[in-house]
BAKOLTI-618940 format. One line per 4 residues: number of its first residue (from 1); for each residue x, y, z of C-alpha. Coordinates in Angstrom, 3 decimals. Layout:
N
NUM = X,Y,Z | ...
***
This chain:
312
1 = 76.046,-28.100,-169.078 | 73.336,-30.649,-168.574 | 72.669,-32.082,-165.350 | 73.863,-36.145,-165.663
5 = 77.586,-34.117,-166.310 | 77.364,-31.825,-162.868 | 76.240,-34.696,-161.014 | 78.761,-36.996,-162.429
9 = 81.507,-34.538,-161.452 | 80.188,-33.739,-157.908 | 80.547,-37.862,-157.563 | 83.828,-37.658,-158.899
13 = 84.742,-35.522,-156.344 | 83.412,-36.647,-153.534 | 84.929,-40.067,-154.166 | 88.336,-38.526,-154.723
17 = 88.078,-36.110,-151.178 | 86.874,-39.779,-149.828 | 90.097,-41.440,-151.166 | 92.119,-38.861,-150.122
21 = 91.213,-38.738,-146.140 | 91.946,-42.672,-146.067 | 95.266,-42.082,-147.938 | 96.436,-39.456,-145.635
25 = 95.171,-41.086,-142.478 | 96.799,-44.953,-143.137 | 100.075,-43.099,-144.446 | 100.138,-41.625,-141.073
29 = 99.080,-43.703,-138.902 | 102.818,-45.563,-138.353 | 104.471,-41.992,-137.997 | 105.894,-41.339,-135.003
33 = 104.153,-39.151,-132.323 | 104.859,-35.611,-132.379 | 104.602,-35.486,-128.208 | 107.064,-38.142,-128.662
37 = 109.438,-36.709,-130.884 | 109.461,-33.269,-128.685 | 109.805,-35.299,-125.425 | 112.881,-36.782,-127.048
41 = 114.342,-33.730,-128.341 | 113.793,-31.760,-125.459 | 115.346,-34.649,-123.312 | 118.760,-35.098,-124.979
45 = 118.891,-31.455,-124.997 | 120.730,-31.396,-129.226 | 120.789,-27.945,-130.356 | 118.835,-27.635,-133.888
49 = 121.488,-26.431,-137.064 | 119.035,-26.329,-139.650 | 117.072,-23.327,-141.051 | 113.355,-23.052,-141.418
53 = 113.423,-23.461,-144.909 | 115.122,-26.548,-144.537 | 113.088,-27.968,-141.691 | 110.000,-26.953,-143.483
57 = 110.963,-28.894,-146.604 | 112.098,-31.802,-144.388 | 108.183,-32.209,-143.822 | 106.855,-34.526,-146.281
61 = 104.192,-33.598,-148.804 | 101.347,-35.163,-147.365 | 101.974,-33.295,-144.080 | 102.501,-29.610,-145.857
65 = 99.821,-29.613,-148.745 | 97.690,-32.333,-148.417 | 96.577,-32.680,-144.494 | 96.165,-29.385,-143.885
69 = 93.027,-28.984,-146.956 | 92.137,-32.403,-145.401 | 91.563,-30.820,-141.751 | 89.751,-27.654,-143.518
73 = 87.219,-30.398,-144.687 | 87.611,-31.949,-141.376 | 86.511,-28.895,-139.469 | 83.868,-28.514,-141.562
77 = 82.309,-32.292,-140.946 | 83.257,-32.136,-137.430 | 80.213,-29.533,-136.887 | 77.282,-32.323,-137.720
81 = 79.170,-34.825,-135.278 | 77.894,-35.088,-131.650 | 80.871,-33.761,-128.593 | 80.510,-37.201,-126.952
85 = 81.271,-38.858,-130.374 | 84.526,-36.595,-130.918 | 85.555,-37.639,-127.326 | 85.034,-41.433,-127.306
89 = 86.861,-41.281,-131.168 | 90.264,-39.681,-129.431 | 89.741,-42.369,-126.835 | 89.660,-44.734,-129.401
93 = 92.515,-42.653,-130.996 | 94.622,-43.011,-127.598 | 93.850,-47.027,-127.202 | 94.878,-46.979,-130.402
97 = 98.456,-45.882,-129.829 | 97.678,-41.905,-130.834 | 98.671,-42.007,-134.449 | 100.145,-39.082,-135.857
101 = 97.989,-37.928,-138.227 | 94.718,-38.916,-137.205 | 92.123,-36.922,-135.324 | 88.739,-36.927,-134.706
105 = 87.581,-33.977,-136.742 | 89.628,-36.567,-139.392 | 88.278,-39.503,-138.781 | 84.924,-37.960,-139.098
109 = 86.029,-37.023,-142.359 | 87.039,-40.034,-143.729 | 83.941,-41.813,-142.379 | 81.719,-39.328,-143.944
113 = 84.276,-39.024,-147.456 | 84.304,-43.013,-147.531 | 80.540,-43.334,-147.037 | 78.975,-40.499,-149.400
117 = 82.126,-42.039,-151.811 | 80.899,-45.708,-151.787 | 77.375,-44.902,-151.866 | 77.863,-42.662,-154.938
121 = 79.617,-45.566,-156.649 | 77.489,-48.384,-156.263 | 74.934,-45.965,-157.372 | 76.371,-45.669,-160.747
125 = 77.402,-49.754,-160.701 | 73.761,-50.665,-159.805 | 71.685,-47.713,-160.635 | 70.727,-49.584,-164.340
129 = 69.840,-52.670,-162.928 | 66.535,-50.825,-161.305 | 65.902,-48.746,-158.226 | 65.744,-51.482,-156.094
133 = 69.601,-52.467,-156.609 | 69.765,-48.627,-156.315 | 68.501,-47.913,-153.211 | 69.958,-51.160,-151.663
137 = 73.737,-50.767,-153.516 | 73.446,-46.701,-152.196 | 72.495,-47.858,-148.608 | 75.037,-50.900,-148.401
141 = 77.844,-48.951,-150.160 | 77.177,-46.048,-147.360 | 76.872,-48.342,-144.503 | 79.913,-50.264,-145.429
145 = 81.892,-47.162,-145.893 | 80.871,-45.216,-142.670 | 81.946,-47.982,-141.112 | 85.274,-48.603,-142.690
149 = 88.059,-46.198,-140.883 | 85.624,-47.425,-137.424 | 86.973,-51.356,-138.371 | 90.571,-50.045,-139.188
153 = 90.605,-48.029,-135.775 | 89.104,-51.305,-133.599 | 91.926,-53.485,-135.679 | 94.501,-51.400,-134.624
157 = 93.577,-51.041,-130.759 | 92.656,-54.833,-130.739 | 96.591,-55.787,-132.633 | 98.094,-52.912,-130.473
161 = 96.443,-54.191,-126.746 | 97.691,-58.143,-127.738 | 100.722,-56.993,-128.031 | 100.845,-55.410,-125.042
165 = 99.693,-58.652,-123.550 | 101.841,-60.597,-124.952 | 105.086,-58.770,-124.195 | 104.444,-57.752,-120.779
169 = 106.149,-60.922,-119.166 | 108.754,-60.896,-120.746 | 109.332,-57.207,-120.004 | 108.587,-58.225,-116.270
173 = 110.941,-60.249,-117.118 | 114.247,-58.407,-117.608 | 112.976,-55.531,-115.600 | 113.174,-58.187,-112.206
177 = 116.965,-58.928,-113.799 | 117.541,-55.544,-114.104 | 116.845,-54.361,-110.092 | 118.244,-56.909,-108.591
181 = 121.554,-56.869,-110.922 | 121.587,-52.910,-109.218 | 119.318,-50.787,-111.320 | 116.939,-48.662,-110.011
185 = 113.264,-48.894,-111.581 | 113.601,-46.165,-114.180 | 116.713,-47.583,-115.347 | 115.048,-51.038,-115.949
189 = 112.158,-49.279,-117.911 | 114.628,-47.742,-119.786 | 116.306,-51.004,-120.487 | 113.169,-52.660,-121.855
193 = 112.603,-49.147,-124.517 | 116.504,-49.967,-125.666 | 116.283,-53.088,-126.309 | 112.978,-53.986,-127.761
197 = 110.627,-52.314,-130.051 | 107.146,-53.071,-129.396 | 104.036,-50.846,-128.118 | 105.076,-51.541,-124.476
201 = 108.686,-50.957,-125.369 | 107.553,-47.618,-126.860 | 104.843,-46.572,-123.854 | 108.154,-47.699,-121.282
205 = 110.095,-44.750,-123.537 | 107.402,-42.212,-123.324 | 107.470,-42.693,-119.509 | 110.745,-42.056,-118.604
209 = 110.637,-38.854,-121.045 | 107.612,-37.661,-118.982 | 109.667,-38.189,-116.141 | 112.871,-36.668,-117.586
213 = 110.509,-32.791,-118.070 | 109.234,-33.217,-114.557 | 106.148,-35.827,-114.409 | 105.926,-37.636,-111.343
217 = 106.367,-41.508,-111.951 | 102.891,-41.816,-110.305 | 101.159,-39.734,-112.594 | 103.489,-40.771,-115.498
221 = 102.420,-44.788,-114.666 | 98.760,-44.110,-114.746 | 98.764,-42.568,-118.165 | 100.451,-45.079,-119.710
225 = 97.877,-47.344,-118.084 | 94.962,-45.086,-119.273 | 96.304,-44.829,-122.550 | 96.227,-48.978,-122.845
229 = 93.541,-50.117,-121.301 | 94.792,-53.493,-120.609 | 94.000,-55.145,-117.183 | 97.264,-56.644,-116.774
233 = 99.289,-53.199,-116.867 | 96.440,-51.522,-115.134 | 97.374,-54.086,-112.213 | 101.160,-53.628,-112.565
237 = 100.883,-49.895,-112.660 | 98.525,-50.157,-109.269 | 101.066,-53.092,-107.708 | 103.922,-50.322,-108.747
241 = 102.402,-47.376,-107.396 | 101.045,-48.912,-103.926 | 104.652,-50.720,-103.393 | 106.126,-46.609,-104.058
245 = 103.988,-45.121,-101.491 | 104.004,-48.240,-98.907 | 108.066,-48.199,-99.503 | 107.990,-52.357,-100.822
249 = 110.736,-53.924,-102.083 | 110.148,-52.989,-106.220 | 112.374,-56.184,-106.878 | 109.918,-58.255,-104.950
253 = 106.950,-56.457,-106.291 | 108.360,-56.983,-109.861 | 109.548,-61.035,-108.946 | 105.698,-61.166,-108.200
257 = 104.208,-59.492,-111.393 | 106.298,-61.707,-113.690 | 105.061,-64.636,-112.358 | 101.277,-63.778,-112.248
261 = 101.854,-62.533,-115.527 | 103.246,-65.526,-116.942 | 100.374,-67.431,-115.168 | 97.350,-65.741,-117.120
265 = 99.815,-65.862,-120.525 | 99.225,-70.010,-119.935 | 96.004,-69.756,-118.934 | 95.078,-67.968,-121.762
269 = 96.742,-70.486,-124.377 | 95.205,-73.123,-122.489 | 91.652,-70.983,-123.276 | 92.593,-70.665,-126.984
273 = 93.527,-74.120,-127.244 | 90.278,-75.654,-125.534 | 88.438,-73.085,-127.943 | 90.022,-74.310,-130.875
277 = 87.852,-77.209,-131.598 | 84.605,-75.426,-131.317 | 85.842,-73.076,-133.601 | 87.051,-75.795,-135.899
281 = 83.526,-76.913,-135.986 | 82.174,-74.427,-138.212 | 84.462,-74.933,-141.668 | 84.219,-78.217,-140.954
285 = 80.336,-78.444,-140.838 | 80.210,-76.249,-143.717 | 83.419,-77.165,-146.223 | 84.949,-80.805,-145.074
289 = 81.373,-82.574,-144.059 | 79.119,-81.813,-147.225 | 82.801,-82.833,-149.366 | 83.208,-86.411,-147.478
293 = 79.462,-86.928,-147.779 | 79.720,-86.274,-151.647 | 82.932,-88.606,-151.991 | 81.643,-91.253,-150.045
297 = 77.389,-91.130,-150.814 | 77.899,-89.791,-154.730 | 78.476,-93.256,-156.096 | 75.762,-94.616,-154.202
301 = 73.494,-91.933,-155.339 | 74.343,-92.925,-158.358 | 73.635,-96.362,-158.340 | 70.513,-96.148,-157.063
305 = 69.605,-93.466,-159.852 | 70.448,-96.035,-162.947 | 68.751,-98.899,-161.194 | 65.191,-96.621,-160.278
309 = 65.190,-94.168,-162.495 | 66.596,-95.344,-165.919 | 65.286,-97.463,-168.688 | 65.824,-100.909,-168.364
***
C-alpha cells in the first residue's frame, strides 16, 4: 500500500474521531444533569417498575456505544493535558451549567480531535498551492480548531450567567410575594422552579433537592452561588445567609434584594444604551460613510474626470 493512501486514511480518521467528540458533546450538552435527575428521583421517593434490559435500552445510542469509545480516547488525551488545565475546564464546565455529557478528559478530546482534524484538512485544501499556504492553512486550521469547543464553552457560560442576570428580579420578585402571602423561604424557591424554566429557575430546583437529602440551606446557597459566579446572586446568597444566622426578617431581606436588583438591571440598560452609539460608530465608519461619500462625491468625480482628463 503506498504511503499518500496510509496517510490519507490516518486523516480520514482523525477528522472523523474529531467530528465525532463535537457531535457527542453539543448533543449532550442540553441533557439534563444526572445529579439532577437522582436528586429528583430520590426526592419523590417513585419506586422503579422497569427491568434492566429495559432501562438499559431506554439510554440512547450516543450514551451506550458512542460516548463510552469517546471517553477511552478521552482518557487517553487527558494524559498530555496539565492537572490545573483539567481543573479550571470543570470550572468552566460548572459556570457553564455542568452539561451532561461533557468532561474535561472530553473536552480535551474534542479540542485535540477538532484541531489535528482541521489542520489535516486545510492541509490537503492548500497543500498544492505551495508550502507556504501549507504551513500557514495547517497552523490556522489547528489554531482555529483547538480553540473551537473553548469558544462554544465561553458562549455558553456568558448566555447562561445573562440569564441569570436577567431573571433574578423578577425571581426576587415573586419570592417577596411569596413570604409575605405566608410561605416560608424554601417554599418560595420552590415556587420560582414551578413556575419558570430558566437557569435560575433550574439552580432554585437543585437547591431545595439538596436540601430535601439533608444539605444545609447554608451550604446548599453557596453552591449554587459558586456554581454561577454572578455578583448579584453571590450578594443575595451572602444577604440570605447573614439575615439566617442574625435571625432578620427574610421578607425584608428579600423586599430589599428586589429592589437593588432592579436598580443595577436599569443601570445596566442605561450602560448599554449610552454604549450603543460608540458601538454604532464602527459599521458606520466602515459600511454607511465610504457609501454616502460615493453617492454624493461619484458624480463629481466624474465631472471633473471628463473635463481634465478627456479629449476635448
Amino acid at each position: 500500500m503506498s504511503p499518500i493512501l496510509i496517510i490519507g486514511g490516518l486523516i480520514g480518521l482523525i477528522v472523523i474521531v474529531g467530528i465525532g467528540l463535537v457531535a457527542v458533546g453539543i448533543s449532550n450538552a442540553n441533557q439534563t444533569d444526572p445529579l439532577t435527575e437522582r436528586l429528583a428521583e430520590y426526592s419523590s421517593q417513585q419506586e422503579v417498575t422497569a427491568n434492566l434490559e429495559d432501562i438499559e435500552m431506554s439510554v440512547p445510542f450516543t450514551q451506550r456505544i458512542i460516548l463510552p469509545i469517546m471517553q477511552t480516547i478521552a482518557k487517553f488525551t487527558t494524559q498530555f493535558a496539565p492537572q490545573n488545565a483539567l481543573e479550571k475546564t470543570q470550572r468552566q464546565l460548572e459556570l457553564a451549567g455542568s452539561p451532561s455529557g461533557l468532561t474535561p478528559p472530553i473536552m480535551w478530546a474534542m479540542r485535540l480531535g477538532m484541531m489535528i482534524g482541521l489542520a489535516a484538512l486545510m492541509l490537503m485544501l492548500l497543500g498544492r498551492k505551495g508550502p507556504i499556504w501549507a504551513v500557514g492553512g495547517t497552523l490556522g486550521g489547528g489554531v482555529i480548531g483547538f480553540m473551537m469547543p473553548q469558544m462554544y464553552l465561553q458562549s455558553k457560560i456568558s448566555r447562561r450567567q445573562n440569564e441569570i442576570i436577567k431573571a433574578l428580579p423578577d425571581a426576587l420578585d415573586l419570592m417577596s410575594i411569596c413570604v409575605e402571602a405566608g410561605l416560608g423561604f424554601d417554599q418560595a424557591m420552590t415556587k420560582v422552579y414551578e413556575k419558570w424554566e430558566n437557569e435560575l429557575a433550574l439552580a432554585f430546583g437543585r437547591v431545595i433537592r439538596e436540601i430535601q437529602v439533608g444539605k444545609t440551606r447554608r451550604d446548599a446557597l453557596r453552591n449554587m452561588a459558586e456554581s454561577m459566579d454572578v455578583a448579584d446572586v453571590t450578594s443575595f446568597v451572602a444577604a440570605i445567609i447573614q439575615a439566617d444566622q442574625l435571625g432578620v426578617s427574610i421578607s425584608r431581606v428579600l423586599k430589599i434584594q428586589a429592589e437593588q436588583m432592579r436598580i443595577k438591571r436599569r443601570q445596566r440598560a442605561q450602560e448599554k444604551a449610552q454604549q450603543a452609539p460608540i458601538k454604532m460608530m464602527i459599521p458606520m465608519a466602515l459600511l454607511i460613510f465610504p457609501t454616502i461619500y460615493l453617492v454624493i462625491l461619484g458624480p463629481a468625480a466624474i465631472q471633473l474626470y471628463k473635463a481634465f482628463y478627456l479629449p476635448q
